[in-house]
C-alpha positions in Angstrom: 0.0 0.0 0.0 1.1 3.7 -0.8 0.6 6.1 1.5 0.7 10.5 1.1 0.0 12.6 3.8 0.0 15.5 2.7 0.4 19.0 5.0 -1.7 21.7 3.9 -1.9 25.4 5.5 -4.9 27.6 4.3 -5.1 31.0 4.2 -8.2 32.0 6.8 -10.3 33.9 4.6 -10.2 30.6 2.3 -10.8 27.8 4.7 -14.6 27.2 3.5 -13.7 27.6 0.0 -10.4 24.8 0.4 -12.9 22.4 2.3 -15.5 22.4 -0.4 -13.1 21.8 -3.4 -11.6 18.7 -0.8 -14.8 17.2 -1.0 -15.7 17.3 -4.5 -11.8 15.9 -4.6 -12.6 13.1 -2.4 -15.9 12.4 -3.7 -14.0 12.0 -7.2 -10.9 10.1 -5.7 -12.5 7.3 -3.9 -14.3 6.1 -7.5 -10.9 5.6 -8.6 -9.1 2.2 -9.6 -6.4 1.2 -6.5 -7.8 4.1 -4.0 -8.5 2.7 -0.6 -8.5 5.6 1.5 -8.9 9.5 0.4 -9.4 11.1 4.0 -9.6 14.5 4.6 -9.2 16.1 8.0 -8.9 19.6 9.6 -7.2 20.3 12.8 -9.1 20.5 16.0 -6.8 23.5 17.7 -6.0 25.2 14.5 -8.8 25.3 11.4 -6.2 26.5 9.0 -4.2 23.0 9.1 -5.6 20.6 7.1 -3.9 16.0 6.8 -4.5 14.6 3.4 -4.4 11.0 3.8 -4.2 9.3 0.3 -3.8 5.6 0.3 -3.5 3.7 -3.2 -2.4 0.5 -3.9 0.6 1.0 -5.4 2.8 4.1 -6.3 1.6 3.9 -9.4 -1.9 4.4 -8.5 -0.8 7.3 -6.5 0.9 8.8 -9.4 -2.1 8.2 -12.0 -4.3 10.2 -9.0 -2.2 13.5 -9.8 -3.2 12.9 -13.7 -6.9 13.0 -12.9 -9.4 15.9 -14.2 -10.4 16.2 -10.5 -7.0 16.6 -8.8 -5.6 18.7 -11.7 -8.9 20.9 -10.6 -8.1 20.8 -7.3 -4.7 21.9 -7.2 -5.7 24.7 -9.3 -8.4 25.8 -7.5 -6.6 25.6 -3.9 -3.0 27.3 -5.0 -3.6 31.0 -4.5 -5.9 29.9 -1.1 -2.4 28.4 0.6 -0.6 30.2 3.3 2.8 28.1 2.3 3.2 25.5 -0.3 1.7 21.8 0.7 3.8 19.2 1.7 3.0 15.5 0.7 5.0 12.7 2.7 5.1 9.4 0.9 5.0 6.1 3.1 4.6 2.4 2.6 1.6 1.6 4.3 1.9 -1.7 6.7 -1.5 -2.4 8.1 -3.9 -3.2 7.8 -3.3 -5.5 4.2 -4.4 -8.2 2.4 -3.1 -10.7 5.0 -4.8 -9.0 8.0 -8.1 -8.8 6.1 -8.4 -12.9 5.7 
């Protein structure tokens, strides 16, 4: 399993606008082929941060994501509503897998 999370600080005045293109993001990204997780969560002492948790399959699943209309959308539509560039983490997600799930 591939595994981004990805750090993203938003500008205040912006917050609503960055939470409703997340969702039609999400709502877009969980249809696709190798996504298993597309969470999307805020911070409880500080609205402004915002954890994107993307888990695909594989890397390459992960990489074909970033060619999609919707993300393509997305990053445009959030860019100028960032107070400091996102930061995406990859990691290779353990557990739970196939194994644990028999």
């Amino acid at each position: 399993m591939h595994v981004t999370l990805v750090q993203v600080s938003v500008k205040p005045a912006h917050i609503q606008d960055f939470i409703a293109a997340c969702q039609a993001n999400h709502t877009a990204s969980i249809q696709e082929p190798g996504n298993l997780r597309f969470d999307i969560l805020q911070s409880v002492d500080d609205p402004t941060q915002f954890m994107l948790y993307e888990a695909y399959l594989s890397a390459a699943d992960a990489t074909a994501h970033k060619q999609t209309a919707h993300y393509l959308a997305w990053r445009d539509a959030v860019a100028d509503w960032m107070a400091a560039p996102r930061r995406g983490i990859p990691y290779n997600g353990l557990f739970p897998n196939q194994e644990s799930r028999s």
